[in-house]
Every structure is written in structure tokens, then in C-alpha cells.
C-alpha positions in Angstrom: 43.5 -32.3 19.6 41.1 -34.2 17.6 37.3 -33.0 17.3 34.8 -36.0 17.1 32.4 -35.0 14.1 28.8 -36.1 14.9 26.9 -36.3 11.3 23.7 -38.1 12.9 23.4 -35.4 15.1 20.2 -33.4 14.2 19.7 -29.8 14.1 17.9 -27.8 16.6 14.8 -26.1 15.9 16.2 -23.0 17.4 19.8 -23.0 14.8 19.5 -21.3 11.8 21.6 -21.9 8.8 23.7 -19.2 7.5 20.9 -17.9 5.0 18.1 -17.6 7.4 20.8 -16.0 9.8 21.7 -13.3 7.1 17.8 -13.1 6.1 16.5 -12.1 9.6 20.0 -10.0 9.8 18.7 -8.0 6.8 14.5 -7.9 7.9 15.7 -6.8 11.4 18.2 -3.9 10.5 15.6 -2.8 7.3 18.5 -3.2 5.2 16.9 -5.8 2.4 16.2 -3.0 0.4 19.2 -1.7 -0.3 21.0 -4.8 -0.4 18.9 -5.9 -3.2 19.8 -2.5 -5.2 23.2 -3.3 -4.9 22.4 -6.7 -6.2 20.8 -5.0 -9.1 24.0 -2.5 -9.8 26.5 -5.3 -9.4 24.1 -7.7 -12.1 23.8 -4.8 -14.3 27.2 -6.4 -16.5 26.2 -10.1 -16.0 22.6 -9.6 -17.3 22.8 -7.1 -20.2 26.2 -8.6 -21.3 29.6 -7.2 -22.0 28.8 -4.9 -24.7 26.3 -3.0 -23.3 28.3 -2.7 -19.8 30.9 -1.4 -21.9 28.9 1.7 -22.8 27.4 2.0 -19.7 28.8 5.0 -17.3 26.8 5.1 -14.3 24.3 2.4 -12.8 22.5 3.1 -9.6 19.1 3.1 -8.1 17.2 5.5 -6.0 13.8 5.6 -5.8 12.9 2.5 -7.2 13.9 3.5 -9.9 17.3 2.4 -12.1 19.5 5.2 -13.4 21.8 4.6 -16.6 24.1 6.6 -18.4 25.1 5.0 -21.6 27.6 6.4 -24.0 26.1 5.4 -27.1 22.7 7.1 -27.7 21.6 4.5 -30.5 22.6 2.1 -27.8 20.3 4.4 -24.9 16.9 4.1 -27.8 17.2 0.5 -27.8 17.5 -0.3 -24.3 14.5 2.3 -24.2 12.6 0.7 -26.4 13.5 -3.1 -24.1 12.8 -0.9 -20.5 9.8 -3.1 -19.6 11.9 -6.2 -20.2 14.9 -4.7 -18.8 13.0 -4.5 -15.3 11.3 -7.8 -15.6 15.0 -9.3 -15.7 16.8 -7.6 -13.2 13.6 -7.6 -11.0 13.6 -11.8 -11.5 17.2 -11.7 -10.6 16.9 -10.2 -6.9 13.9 -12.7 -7.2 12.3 -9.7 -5.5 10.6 -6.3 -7.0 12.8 -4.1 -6.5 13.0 -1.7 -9.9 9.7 0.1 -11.0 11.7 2.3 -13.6 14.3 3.0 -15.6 15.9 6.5 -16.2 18.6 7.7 -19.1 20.7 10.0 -17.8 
């Protein structure tokens, strides 16, 4: 069975495409939020590079605020001494704000 494909064909104003479908997903269930900390926790790595996600323990977010434990404590002062920048990246990564703080553990 052959299915005719029909590229002129325009869209509907009613069809969404699959990002606006997943966007009004997220706004309707209130569940941006927390998808957008989980974007943070997963971009921890990618963002402050292998090194420093190598002596990193535990990443997470409550509160609007990002929690690190980092093995190295040299490594913790530095990062603590970058916090303002550190939220201004992850923040412009979730293109959203989503972290007001960040907490050594």
C-alpha cells in the first residue's frame, strides 16, 4: 500500500508542531518548572566541562536554588568565587530563569 505524500498541502491553523504540542503539554500540567531543573542537572557536565563534573557529587535544585557537592574544596572557592556567572550560564541555557542561587554542600 502506497501513501501519496502531499508536500503543497498547507498546515492548519488548528495543528501544532511537536514543540508547541510539548510546550502547551508542559504550561497545562505546571510541569515547565521542573522540567527546566532537570535541564539544569543534566547541563551541569556539558557547561562547567569535564573536570569540574568530575569532582562534582551531587547536583540538584530545589528552591530555585542549585545544590553542589564538590570533592575538591579549592575547586568549591573557585566556583564560589564564579556563582554569579555560574547562574547567568545555566540560567541562558534553559533560556529561562530558573536558578537564583547556588549552595555548596
Amino acid at each position: 500500500m502506497k501513501f501519496k505524500h502531499q508536500p503543497d498541502q498547507a498546515r492548519k491553523a488548528s495543528d501544532y508542531t511537536m514543540k508547541e504540542a510539548i510546550d502547551e503539554l508542559l504550561r497545562v500540567y505546571r510541569l515547565r518548572s521542573k522540567f527546566d531543573e532537570t535541564h539544569v542537572v543534566h547541563a551541569w557536565g556539558r557547561i562547567m566541562g569535564v573536570a569540574i563534573a568530575r569532582r562534582t557529587e551531587r547536583v540538584y535544585v530545589q528552591d530555585r536554588k542549585l545544590f553542589l557537592q564538590i570533592t575538591s574544596p579549592s575547586l568549591a572557592n573557585e566556583l564560589l568565587l564564579g556563582k554569579s556567572r555560574i547562574i547567568e550560564l545555566l540560567n541562558e541555557e534553559v533560556k529561562a530563569n530558573v536558578i537564583d542561587d547556588v549552595v555548596f554542600l
